[in-house]
C-alpha atoms as one frame of an Amber mdcrd trajectory, in Angstrom:
protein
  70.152  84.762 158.882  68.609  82.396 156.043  68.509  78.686 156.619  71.066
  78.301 153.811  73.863  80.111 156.514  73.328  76.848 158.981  73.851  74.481
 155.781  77.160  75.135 154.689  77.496  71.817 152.377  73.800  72.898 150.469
  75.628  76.657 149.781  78.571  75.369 148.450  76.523  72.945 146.264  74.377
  75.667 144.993  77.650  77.762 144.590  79.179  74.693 142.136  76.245  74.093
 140.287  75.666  77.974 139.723  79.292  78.200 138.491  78.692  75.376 135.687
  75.753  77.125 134.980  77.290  80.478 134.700  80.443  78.648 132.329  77.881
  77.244 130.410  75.696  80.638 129.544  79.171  82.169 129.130  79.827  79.613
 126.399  76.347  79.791 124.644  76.907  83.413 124.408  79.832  83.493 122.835
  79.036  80.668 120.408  75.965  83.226 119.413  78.693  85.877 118.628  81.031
  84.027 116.519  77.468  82.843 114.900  76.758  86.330 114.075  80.250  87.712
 113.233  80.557  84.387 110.710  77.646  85.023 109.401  78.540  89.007 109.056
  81.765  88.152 107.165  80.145  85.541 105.004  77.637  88.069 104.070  80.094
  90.727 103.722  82.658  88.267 101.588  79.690  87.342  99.290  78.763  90.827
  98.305  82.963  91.830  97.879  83.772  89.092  95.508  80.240  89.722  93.681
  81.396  93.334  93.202  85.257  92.371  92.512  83.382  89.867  89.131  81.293
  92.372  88.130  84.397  94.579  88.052  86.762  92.370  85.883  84.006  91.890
  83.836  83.448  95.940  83.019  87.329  95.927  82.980  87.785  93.365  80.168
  85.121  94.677  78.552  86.225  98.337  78.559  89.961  96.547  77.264  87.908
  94.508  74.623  85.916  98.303  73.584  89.352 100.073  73.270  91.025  97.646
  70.954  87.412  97.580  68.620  86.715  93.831  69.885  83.387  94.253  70.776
């Protein structure tokens, strides 16, 4: 038997605290995924709507080649 058996007030005070402590890991670690995923989209947003400009811009200027505008 440990000593903490015969102390049933100091286990359930360890018990408490180690649940807040557990809630609070559990809410640091998802903070550092939504961290990561926003920072995923962003990335992945950026690079889209760079590649959806550079496409208008080859499609107007393909428009502008067919009519002789250019």
């Amino acid at each position: 038997m440990t000593p903490l058996t015969h102390d049933p007030e100091r286990l359930a005070e360890l018990h408490d605290r180690a649940r807040v402590e557990a809630e609070a890991l559990r809410r640091e670690a998802l903070d550092d995924v939504w961290r990561g995923a926003n920072a995923a989209l962003a990335s992945t947003g950026a690079q889209a709507l760079r590649a959806a400009r550079r496409l208008a811009h080859r499609l107007l200027r393909h428009r502008a080649l067919a009519r002789g505008q250019v």
